[in-house]
C-alpha positions in Angstrom: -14.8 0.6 -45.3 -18.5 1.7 -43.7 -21.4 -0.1 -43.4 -24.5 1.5 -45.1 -25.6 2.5 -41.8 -24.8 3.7 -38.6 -24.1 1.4 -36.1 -25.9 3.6 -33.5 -28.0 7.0 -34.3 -29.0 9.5 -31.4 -32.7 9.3 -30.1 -34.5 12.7 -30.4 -35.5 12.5 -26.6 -31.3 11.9 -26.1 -30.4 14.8 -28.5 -32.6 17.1 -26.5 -31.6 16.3 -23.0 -27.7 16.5 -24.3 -26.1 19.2 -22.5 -24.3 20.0 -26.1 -27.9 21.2 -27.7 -28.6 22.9 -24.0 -25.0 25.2 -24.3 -25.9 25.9 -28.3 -29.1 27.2 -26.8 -27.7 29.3 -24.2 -25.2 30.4 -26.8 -27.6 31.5 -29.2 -29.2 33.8 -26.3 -25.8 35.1 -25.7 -24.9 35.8 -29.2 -28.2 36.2 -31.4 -26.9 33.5 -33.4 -28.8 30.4 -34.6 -27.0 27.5 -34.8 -28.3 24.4 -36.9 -26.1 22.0 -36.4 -22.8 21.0 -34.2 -21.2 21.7 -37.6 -22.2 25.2 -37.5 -21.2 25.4 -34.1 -17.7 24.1 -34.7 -17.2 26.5 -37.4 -18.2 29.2 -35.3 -16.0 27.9 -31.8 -12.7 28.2 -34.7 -13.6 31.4 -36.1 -14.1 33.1 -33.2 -12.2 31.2 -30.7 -11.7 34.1 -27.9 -15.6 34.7 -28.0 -16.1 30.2 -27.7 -13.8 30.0 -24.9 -15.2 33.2 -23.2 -18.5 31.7 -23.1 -17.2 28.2 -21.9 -15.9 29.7 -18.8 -19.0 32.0 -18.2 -21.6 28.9 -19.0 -19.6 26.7 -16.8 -19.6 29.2 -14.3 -15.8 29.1 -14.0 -15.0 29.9 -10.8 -12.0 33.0 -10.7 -11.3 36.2 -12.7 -11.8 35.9 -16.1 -10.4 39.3 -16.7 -11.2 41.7 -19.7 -9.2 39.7 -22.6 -10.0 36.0 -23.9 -7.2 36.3 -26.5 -4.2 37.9 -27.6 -2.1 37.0 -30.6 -4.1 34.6 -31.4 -2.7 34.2 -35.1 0.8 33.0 -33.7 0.5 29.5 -32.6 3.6 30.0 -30.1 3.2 33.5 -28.8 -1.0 33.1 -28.2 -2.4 33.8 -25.0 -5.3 32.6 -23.7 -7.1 34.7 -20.7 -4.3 36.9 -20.0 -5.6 38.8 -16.8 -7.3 35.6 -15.2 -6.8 34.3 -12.0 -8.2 30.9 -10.9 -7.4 28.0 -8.8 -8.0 24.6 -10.5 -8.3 22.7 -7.1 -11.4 25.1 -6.5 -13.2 23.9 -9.2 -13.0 20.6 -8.7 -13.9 20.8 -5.3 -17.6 23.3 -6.1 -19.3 19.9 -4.3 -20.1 19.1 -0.9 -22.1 16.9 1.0 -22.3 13.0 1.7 -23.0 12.2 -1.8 -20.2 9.7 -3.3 -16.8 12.3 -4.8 -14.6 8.8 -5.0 -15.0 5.2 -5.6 -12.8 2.8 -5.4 -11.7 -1.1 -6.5 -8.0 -2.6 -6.3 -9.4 -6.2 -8.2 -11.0 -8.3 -5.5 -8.7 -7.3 -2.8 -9.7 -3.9 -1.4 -12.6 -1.4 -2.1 -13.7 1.8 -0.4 -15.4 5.2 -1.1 -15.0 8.6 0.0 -17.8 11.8 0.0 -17.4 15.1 -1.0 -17.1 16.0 2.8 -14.9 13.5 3.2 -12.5 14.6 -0.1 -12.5 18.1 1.4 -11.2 17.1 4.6 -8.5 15.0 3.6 -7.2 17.9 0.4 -7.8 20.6 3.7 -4.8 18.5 5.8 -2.9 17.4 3.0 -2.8 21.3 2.1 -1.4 22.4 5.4 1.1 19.5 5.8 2.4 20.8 2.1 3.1 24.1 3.6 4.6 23.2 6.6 6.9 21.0 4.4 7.7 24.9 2.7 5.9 23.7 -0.6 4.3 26.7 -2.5 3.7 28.0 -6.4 6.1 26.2 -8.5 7.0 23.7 -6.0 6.9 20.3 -7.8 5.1 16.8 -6.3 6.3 13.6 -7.9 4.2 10.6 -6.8 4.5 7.2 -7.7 0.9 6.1 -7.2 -1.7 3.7 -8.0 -5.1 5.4 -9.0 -6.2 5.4 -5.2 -8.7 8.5 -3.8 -5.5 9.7 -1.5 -3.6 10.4 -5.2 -6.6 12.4 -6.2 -6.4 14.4 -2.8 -3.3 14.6 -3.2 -3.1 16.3 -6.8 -5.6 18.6 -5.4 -3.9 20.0 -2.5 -0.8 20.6 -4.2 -3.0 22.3 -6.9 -4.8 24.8 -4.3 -1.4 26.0 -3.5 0.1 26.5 -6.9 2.5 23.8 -6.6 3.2 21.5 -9.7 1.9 18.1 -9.2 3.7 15.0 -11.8 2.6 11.5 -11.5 3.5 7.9 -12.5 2.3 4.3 -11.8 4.0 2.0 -9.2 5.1 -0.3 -12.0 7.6 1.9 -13.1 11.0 0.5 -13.0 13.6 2.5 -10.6 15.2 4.4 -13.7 11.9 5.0 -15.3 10.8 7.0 -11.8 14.4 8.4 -11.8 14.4 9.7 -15.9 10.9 11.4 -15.2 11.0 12.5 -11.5 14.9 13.5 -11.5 14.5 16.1 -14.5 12.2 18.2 -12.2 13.4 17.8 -8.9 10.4 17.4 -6.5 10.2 19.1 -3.3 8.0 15.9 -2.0 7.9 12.1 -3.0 4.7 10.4 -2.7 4.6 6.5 -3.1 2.7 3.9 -1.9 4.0 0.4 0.5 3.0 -2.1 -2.6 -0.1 -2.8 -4.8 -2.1 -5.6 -6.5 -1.7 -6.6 -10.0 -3.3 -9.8 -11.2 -4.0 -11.1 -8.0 -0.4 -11.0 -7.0 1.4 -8.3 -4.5 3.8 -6.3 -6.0 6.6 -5.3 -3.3 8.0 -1.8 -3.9 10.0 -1.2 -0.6 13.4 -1.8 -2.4 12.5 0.4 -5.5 11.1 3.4 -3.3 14.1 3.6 -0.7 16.5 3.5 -3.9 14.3 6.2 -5.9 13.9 8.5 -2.5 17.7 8.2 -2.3 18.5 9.6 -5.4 16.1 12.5 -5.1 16.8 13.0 -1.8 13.1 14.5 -0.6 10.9 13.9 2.5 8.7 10.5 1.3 5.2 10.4 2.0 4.2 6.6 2.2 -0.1 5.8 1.4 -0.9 2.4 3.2 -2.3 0.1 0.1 -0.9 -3.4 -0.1 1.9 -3.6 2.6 3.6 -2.0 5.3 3.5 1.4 5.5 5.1 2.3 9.1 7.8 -0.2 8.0 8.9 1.6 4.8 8.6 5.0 6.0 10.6 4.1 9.2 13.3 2.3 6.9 13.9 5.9 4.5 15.8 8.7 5.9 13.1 11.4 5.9 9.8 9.4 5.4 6.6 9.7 7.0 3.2 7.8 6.5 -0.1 9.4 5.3 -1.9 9.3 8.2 1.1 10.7 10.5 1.6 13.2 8.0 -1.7 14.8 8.4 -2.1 14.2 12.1 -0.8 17.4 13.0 -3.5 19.3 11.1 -7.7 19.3 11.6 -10.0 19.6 8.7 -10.8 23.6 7.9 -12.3 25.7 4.4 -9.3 24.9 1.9 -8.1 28.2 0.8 -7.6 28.4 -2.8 -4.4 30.6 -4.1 -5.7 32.8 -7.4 -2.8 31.9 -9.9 -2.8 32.9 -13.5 -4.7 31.2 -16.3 -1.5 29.7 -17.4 0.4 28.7 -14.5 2.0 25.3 -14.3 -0.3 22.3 -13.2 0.5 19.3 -14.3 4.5 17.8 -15.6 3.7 14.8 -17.8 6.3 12.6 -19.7 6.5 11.5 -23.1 7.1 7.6 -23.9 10.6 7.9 -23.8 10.8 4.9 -25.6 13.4 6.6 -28.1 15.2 8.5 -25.3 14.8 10.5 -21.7 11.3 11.8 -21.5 10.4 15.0 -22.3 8.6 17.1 -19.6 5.6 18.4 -21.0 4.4 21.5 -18.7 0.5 21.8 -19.1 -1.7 24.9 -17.4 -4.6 25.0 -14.9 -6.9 27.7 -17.1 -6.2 25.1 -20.6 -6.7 22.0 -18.6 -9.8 23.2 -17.0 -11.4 24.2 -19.3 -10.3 21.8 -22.2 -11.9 19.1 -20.0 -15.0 20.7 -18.8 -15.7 20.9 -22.6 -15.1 17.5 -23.2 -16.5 16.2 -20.4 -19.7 17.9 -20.3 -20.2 19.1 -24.1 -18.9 16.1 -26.0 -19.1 12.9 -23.5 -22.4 14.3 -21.7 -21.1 14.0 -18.1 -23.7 15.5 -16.1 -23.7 15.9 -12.2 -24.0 12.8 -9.8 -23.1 10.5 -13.0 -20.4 7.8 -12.3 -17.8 8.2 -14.5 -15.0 5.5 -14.8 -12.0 4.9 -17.1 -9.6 2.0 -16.6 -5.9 4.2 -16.5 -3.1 4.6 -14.2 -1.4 7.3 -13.1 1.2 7.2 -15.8 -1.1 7.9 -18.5 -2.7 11.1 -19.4 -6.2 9.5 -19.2 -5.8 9.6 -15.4 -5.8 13.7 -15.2 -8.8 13.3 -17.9 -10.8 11.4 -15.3 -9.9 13.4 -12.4 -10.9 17.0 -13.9 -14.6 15.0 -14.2 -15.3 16.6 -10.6 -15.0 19.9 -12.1 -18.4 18.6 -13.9 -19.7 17.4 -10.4 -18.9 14.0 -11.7 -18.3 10.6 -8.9 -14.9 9.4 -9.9 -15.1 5.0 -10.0 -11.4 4.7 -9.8 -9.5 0.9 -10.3 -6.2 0.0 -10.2 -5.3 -3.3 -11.1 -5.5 -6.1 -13.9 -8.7 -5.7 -15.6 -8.8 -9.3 -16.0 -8.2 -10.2 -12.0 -9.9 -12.1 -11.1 -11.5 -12.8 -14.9 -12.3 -11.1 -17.5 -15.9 -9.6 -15.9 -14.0 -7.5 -13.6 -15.0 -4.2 -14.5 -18.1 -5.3 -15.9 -19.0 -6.1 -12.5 -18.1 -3.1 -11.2 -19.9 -1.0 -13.8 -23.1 -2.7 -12.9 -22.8 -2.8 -9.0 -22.1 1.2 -9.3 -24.0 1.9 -12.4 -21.4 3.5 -14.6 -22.9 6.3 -16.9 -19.4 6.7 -18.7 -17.2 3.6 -19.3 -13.5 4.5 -20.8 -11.2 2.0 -21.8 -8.3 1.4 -24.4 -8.9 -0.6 -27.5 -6.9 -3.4 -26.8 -9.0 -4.1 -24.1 -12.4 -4.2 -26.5 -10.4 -6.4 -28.6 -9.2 -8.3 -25.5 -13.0 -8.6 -24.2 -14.1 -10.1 -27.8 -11.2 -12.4 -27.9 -12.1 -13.7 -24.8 -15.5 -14.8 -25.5 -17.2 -12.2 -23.0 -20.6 -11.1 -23.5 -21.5 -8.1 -21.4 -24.5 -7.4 -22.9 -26.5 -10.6 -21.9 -24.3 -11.4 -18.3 -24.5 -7.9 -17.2 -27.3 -5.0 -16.1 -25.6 -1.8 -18.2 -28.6 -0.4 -18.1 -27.2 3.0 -16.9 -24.5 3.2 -19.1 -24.7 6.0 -21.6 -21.1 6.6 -23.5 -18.4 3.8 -24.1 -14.9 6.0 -25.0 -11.9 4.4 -26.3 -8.3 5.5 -26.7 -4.8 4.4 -26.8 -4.5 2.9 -30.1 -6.9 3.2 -32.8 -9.9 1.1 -32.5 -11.1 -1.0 -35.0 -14.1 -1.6 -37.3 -14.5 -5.4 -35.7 -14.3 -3.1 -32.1 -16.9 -1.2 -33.3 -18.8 -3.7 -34.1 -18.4 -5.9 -31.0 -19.8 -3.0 -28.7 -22.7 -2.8 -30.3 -23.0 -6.7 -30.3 -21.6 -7.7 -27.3 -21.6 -5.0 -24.8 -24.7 -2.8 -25.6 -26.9 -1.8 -28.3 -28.3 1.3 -27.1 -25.1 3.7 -26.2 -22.7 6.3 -27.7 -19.5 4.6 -28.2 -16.7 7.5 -29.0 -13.7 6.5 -30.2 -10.9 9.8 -28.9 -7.6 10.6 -29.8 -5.4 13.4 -28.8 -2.6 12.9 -26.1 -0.3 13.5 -23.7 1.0 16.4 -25.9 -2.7 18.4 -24.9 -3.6 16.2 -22.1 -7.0 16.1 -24.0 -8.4 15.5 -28.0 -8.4 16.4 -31.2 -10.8 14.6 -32.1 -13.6 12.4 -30.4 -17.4 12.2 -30.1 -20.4 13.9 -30.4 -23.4 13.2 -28.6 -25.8 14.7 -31.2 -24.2 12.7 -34.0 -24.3 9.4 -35.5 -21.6 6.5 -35.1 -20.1 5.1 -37.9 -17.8 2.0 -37.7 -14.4 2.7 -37.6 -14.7 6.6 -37.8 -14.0 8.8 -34.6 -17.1 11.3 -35.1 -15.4 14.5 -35.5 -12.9 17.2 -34.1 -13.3 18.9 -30.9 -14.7 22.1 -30.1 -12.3 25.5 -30.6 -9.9 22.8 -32.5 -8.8 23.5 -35.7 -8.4 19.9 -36.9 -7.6 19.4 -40.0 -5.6 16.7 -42.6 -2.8 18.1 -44.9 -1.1 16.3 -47.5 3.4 16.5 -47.3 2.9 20.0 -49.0 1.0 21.1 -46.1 -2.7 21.5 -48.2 -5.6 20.1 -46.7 -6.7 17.0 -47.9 -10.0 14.8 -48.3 -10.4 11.5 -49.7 -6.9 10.9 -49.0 -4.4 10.1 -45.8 -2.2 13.0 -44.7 -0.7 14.2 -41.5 -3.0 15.5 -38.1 -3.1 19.0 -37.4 -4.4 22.0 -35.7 -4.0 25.4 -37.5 -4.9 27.6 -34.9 -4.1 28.0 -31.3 -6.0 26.3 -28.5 -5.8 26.4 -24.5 -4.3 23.2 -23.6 -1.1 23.7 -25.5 1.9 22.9 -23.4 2.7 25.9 -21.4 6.4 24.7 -22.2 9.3 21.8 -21.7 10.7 21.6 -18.5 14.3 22.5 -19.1 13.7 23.7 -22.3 14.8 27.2 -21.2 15.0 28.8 -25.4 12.0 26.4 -26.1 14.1 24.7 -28.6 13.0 20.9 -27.7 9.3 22.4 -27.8 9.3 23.7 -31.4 10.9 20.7 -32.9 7.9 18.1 -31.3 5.5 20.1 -32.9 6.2 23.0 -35.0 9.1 21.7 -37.2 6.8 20.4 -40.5 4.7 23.4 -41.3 5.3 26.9 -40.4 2.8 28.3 -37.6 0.9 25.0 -37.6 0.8 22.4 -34.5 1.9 18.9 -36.5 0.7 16.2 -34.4 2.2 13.3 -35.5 -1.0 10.9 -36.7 -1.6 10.0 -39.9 -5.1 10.6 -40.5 -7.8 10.1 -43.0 -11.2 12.6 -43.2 -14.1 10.1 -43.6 -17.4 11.4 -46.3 -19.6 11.8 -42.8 -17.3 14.5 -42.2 -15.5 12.0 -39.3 -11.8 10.9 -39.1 -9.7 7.4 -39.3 -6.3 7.6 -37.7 -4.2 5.0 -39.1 -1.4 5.1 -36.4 1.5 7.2 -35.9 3.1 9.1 -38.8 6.8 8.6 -37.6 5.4 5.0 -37.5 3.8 5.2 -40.8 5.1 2.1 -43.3 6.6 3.5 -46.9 7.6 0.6 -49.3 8.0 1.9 -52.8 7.2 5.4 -51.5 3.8 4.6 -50.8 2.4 5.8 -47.6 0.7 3.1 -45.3 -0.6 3.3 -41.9 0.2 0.2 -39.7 -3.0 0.6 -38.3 -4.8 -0.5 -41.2 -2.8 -4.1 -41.0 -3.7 -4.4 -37.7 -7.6 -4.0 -38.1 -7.6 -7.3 -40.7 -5.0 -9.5 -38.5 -6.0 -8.9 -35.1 -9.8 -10.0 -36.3 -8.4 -13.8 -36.7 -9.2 -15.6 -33.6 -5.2 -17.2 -34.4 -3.8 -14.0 -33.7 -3.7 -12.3 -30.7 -2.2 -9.1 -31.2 0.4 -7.8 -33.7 3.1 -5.2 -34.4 4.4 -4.2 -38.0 7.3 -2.1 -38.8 9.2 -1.3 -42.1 12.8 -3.0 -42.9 15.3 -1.6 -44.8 15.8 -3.7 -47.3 17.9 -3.9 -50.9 17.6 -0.1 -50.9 13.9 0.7 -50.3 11.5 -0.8 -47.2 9.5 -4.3 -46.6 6.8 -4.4 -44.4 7.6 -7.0 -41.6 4.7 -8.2 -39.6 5.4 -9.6 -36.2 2.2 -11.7 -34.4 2.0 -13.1 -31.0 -0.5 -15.9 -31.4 -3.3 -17.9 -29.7 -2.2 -20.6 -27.6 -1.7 -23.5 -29.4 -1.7 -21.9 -32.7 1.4 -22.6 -35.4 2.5 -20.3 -38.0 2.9 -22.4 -40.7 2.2 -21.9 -44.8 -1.3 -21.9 -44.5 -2.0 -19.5 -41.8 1.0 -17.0 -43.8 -1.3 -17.4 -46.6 -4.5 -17.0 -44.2 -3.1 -14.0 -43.1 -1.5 -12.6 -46.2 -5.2 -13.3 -48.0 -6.9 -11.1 -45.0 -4.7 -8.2 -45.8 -4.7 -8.3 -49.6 -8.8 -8.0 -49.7 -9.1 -6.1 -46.6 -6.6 -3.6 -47.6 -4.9 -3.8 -50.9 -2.2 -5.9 -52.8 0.5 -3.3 -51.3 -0.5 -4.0 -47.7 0.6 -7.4 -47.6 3.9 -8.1 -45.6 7.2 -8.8 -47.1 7.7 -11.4 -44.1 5.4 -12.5 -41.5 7.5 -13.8 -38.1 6.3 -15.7 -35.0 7.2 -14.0 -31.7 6.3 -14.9 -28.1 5.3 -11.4 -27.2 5.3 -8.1 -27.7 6.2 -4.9 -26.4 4.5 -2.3 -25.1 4.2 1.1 -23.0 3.2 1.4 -19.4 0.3 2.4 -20.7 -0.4 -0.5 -22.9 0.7 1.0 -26.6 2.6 -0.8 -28.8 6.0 0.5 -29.3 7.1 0.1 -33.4 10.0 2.7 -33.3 11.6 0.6 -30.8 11.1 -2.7 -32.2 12.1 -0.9 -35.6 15.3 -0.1 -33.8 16.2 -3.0 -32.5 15.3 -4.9 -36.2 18.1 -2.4 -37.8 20.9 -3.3 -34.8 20.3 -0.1 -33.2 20.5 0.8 -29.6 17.1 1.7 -28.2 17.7 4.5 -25.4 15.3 4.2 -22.9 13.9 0.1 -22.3 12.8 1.4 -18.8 10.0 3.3 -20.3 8.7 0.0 -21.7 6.3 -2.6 -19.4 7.5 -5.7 -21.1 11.3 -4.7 -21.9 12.6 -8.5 -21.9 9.9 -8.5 -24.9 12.7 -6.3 -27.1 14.7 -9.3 -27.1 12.6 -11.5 -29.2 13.2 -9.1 -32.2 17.6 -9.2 -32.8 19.4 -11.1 -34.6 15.8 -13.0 -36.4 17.3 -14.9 -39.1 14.1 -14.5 -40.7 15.1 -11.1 -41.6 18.1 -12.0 -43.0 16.2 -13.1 -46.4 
């Protein structure tokens, strides 16, 4: 599956500057140690994971009470407690900067564009902060915005997080039961929306949605001017207010920061819900924190003053990834929009105008960039970009390739995968490492990642399930409404005993890297042999006829086909010879067991908000079953393509 050799190896000068070989240096001060190697480093963060944590708050110069304990029952993955007797205040962190130096940057396409300071950010999270509290909103209170990823959603995730309140976000393109089947499980004490936004050069009117949504919930609605008419939507609700009149009653002062346990609730994000009502996964400031300061600084080499950018909304987990990048003295370059308004060089543009250091993006849009014909690498000045991170969906060896080809020879691309489950990863990059194509480089930090086999026996060579055998600080604090902790144990704990089972099916690599090959409850199995959809989708999405595609398993004449599904290129046909093109591409690039049962024509399909491919509910509606939640999906007309085929009726 590798080439011979790396796509991209480390330069000793790079190595040496990395922040990852400065904190193994400062470590081996601290604890007499010599380590040789990340490896040896990794081993020691897992075996002695109260002393690796403990030293990631003091060299990050954390600042609250770290207290006297790092660790307590540490062997019992649900009863562990990280940092105990802490107190800290996430906002603080993130706010350690000041000046006139650029905090946030902004793009909405081509239509709008601004940039706030550090001074600036202060001001705005010291009068958002007051108006919270004279709204009565303290510790525990939750926030529920509906937000594109504009500076004033940044401020305003801060504010509520100086007080202790709970802050839960989603994109604007939500549909009104989609806001309603997240926002309505926690009921917010505030409703934060915007008057509209830009997507693909079009405006999106949300006036009808938000007066409906602020209806139900029955809150005070804070309106942010964007893309329409902000006075006129907050005079037309029955307690709303825009931003700006909001804050007027209150002048900039020093933000105090409330001390709140290591654990306390930060952030309510939502599952899928593609297969039901989203579960409310309850994260904590002291795990987030310093989760991401580790990844941020040790693994992606975010250093202060670098511009770091990843295309998300605020729907996707990736969004509170980006924004804890202050906490590493980071300038946020935040977009919201089509990355393909107005063409494909969009964000190429933007990362050479601001000099990005850190570009993240999903896979699908490498793979969109390649099929497009795009060329970064000779019509843009990348010159300052160091790291390339993708996530979302698995990224392929072609991906990998195309980076390096088209985009730029000389940078770290990481492929990451974790999720909304830790709000982080289990495994991404490493700075100090080389990058092989199609691996993701290795596990985190103070993760103990590892790949077990049904029996729950760690595996090499072979695919098995994702896991993490010990306990780690950005494990879900809890469900909301999960009062026993019922709904929490079955997501995770139900396969093996004492073990977090994540739900990937995953493959160690002989560089000591991993391959996910897609979801396990997604995972193919005809004639009991396991098969990761993931590994289809490498060979067929590299034929310029197919655009994308989305494979499930059939039950058919009492076992399961695989059934391939591909949207293609316009003009394209799929008749015998392409179903042999494509069955030939699977056989050699996979094996003989690979190769689709049926391969079926459809106009489009569906996906997340957050641009994921949804198999379980295509899957469903294949088998004449109900899917429960089409308002979790972007595309939910695109479920229609798949019932009653009378191609899988042979």
């Amino acid at each position: 599956m590798n080439a011979e050799m790396p796509l991209w190896v480390p330069s000793v000068e790079r190595c040496q500057q990395a922040p990852l070989t400065q904190f193994m240096a400062w470590l081996s001060g601290r604890t007499g140690l010599s380590f040789g190697s990340s490896d040896a480093l990794h081993a020691w963060s897992i075996g002695n994971r109260g002393d690796f944590w403990s030293a990631i708050w003091d060299f990050f110069q954390v600042k609250g009470e770290k207290g006297e304990r790092a660790l307590i029952n540490g062997d019992i993955m649900l009863e562990a407690r990280f940092f105990p007797d802490a107190r800290l205040n996430f906002a603080e962190n993130l706010l350690s900067r000041t000046g006139s130096d650029d905090a946030l940057i902004f793009r909405g396409e081509d239509k709008v564009a601004y940039r706030w300071s550090w001074d600036e950010l202060h001001a705005k999270v010291s009068r958002l902060q007051q108006a919270f509290r004279a709204l009565g909103i303290g510790e525990g209170d939750r926030i529920a915005a509906m937000m594109p990823n504009l500076p004033e959603t940044v401020a305003c995730m801060l504010a509520a997080a100086s007080i202790g309140a709970i802050w839960s976000s989603c994109s604007p393109d939500f549909g009104r039961q989609g806001v309603l089947d997240r926002f309505g499980q926690i009921e917010p004490k505030l409703f934060i929306t915007c008057d509209g936004y830009w997507y693909n050069g079009k405006l999106q009117d949300v006036a009808d949605k938000v007066r409906d949504v602020a209806s139900q919930l029955n809150v005070p609605v804070l309106v942010v001017p964007y893309a329409g008419d902000a006075e006129a939507l907050a005079a037309s609700l029955a307690d709303g207010r825009t931003f700006e009149a909001f804050m007027a009653p209150f002048e900039a002062a020093p933000i105090t920061f409330v001390p709140l346990p290591f654990s306390h609730p930060l952030y309510i994000l939502f599952s899928s819900g593609t297969t039901g009502v989203p579960k409310c996964i309850v994260h904590s400031a002291g795990g987030v924190l310093l989760q991401h300061l580790k990844e941020h600084v040790l693994h992606c080499g975010v250093q202060p003053g670098d511009r770091l950018f990843y295309f998300t909304t605020c729907g996707w987990m990736m969004w509170n990834w980006l924004a804890s990048g202050l906490a590493a003295g980071a300038t946020l370059c935040l977009y919201d929009g089509s990355p393909f308004a107005p063409d494909g060089n969009v964000l190429f543009d933007y990362a050479e105008k601001e000099r990005f250091a850190i570009f993240g993006t999903s896979a699908k849009y490498i793979d969109a960039v390649r099929k497009g014909g795009l060329e970064p690498a000779r019509s843009h000045d990348l010159s300052a970009l160091r790291l390339i991170t993708s996530t979302g969906s698995p990224l392929s060896p072609e991906g990998f390739s195309f980076v390096y080809e088209g985009i730029k020879k000389d940078v770290h691309l990481a492929s990451i995968s974790g999720g909304t489950d830790i709000v982080s990863c289990f495994v991404l990059g490493n700075p100090l490492k080389p990058v092989w194509r199609g691996e993701i480089q290795g596990p985190g930090l103070g993760l103990a990642v590892d790949v077990w086999n049904d029996e729950g026996h760690p595996v090499r060579g072979e695919k098995g399930e994702l896991v993490c055998t010990k306990a780690f600080p950005s494990m879900p604090v809890m469900f909301w409404n999960d009062p026993d902790g019922a709904k929490y144990r079955a997501a995770y704990f139900e396969r093996f005993d004492n073990v977090w089972c994540h739900g990937d099916f995953a493959e160690w690599t002989a560089h000591g890297g991993l391959i996910i090959h897609g979801r396990s409850d997604a995972t193919l199995n005809p004639g009991g042999v396991r098969i990761g959809t993931a590994e289809i989708y490498n060979q067929v999405e590299q034929m310029p006829e197919v655009l994308e595609a989305i494979c499930i398993g059939q039950d058919w004449d009492e076992d399961v086909r695989v059934v391939l599904f591909v949207r293609l290129a316009e003009g394209k046909v799929l008749d015998e010879a392409l179903v042999s093109a494509i069955k030939t591409r699977i056989r050699t690039g996979c094996t003989p067991r690979h190769v689709p049962a049926k391969i079926i024509a459809v106009a489009d399909i569906p996906r997340t908000k957050s641009g994921k491919i949804v198999e379980l509910a295509v899957r469903e509606v294949v088998h004449n079953r109900p899917v429960k939640n089409k308002e979790a999906l972007a595309n939910p007309e695109a479920l229609d393509l798949f019932a009653n085929l009378a191609e899988l009726r042979s």
